[in-house]
C-alpha positions as CSV (number, residue, x, y, z in Angstrom):
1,X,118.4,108.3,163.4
2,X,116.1,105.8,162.7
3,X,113.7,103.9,164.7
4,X,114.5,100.0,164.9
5,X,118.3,100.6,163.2
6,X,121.3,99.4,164.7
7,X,123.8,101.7,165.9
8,X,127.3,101.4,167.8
9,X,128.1,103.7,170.5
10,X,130.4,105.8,168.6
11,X,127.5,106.5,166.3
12,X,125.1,107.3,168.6
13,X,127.7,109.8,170.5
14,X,128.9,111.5,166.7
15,X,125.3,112.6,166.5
16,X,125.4,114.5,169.7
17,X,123.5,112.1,171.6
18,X,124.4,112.5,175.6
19,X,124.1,109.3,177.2
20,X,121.5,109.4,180.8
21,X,122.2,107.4,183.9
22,X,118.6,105.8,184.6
23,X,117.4,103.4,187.7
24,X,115.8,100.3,186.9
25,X,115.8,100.2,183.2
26,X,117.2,97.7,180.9
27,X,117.7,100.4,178.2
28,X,120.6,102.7,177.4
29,X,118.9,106.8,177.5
30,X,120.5,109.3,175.4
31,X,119.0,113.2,175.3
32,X,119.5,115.3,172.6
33,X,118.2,118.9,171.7
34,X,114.3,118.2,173.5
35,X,114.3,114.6,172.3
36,X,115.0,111.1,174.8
37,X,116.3,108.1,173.0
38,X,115.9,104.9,174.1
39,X,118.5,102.1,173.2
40,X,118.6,98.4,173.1
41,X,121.4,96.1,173.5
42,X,121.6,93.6,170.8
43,X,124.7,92.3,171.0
44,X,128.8,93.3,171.0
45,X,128.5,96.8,171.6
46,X,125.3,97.4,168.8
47,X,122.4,99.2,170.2
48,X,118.7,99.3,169.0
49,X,116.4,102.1,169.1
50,X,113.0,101.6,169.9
51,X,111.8,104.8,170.5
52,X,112.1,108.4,171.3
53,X,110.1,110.8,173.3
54,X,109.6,114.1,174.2
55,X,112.3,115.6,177.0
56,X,109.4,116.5,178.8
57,X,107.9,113.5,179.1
58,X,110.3,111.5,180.1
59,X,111.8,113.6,183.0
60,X,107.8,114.3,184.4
């Protein structure tokens, strides 16, 4: 996956993303393997991502 490419959900969950339940964030959060993804809504079901971080980070 690429950073800023558009993605529908079905995408995102064929590449064995697992989607997060977060608090106060406008983002959808999908972990994979020791990776966090981070997910913009851009319209109709399409989703952005903007960036990814380290597991470790994010859950700190």
């Amino acid at each position: 996956m690429k950073i800023n490419e558009q993605y529908s959900l079905t995408e995102i969950e064929s590449n064995g993303l697992i989607e997060k339940t977060v608090k106060d964030l406008d983002a959808k959060v999908f972990t994979a393997n020791n990776k966090v993804y981070f997910f913009e809504n851009v319209g109709n079901k399409i989703y952005r991502l903007y960036t990814v971080i380290n597991k470790r980070s994010f859950f700190l």
